[in-house]
C-alpha positions, 0 to 999 in steps of 0.5 A: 407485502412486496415492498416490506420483502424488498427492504428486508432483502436490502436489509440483509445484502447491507449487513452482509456486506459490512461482514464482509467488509470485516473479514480478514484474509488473504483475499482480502488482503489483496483487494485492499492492496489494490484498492489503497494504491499499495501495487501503484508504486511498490510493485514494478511493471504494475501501473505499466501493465494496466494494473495485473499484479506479476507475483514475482514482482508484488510489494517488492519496491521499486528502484525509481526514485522521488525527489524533492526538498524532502531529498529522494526516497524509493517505494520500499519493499513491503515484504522485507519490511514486515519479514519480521513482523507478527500480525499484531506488531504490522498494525501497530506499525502501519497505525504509527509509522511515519513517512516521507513523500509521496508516501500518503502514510496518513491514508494507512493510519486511517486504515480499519484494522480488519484490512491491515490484517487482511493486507500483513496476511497478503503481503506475508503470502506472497513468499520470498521478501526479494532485495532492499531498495536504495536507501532514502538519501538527503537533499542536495545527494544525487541518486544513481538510478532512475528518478522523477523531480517533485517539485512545487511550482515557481510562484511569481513574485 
């Protein structure tokens, strides 16, 4: 009888966490923003201060550029992004949108809807969009601020 109560407890804990794993909030939102790396690079000082989100600076990009043959592209502003985006139109962007490295744009694709809702509705609580960040340039342009080389290894011939 004991062992049948503990499977019906167990039971009951997973079912409940699969509801909460489809719940759609703002909280929530904020969990899959730091659990899906969007704060490693969209939110300056993030990484430097051992992951505490400062709310001024949260998904307002970063003006450190990534280079390689792709040319340089900067972490954008999030909020800006999606200023003008309704609920529905932000899952439809973040299941199509297409993007250059180091953006892992697959990884949103692959997102459960439940969490990009969470994470529009996040985004969309953090208030003021801020400022662009530089635009992408093409190979062979030089940015003007702050860049790392993503290179890919010489391989001997």
């Amino acid at each position: 009888m004991k062992r049948v109560l503990i499977l019906a407890a167990l039971g009951a804990l997973a079912s409940s966490s699969a509801v909460v794993a489809q719940e759609v909030s703002v909280e929530r939102g904020k969990l899959v923003s730091i659990t899906s790396g969007c704060h490693d690079c969209h939110t300056a000082g993030y990484n430097e201060s051992g992951g505490k989100i400062d709310p001024e600076a949260a998904l307002k990009g970063v003006p450190l550029g990534w280079q390689g043959p792709w040319g340089t592209t900067y972490a954008v502003n999030l909020r800006l992004e999606i200023k003008d985006m309704d609920e529905d139109g932000f899952v439809e962007y973040a299941k199509t949108f297409d993007a250059k490295p180091p953006m892992p744009f697959y990884n949103v694709h692959a997102m459960p809807e439940s969490d990009l809702r969470s994470l529009y509705q996040y985004i969309k609580s953090l208030g003021d969009p801020g400022e662009p960040m530089p635009e992408a340039l093409p190979p062979g342009e030089a940015p003007t601020t702050p860049y790392i080389v993503m290179a890919p290894p010489m391989m001997p011939n």
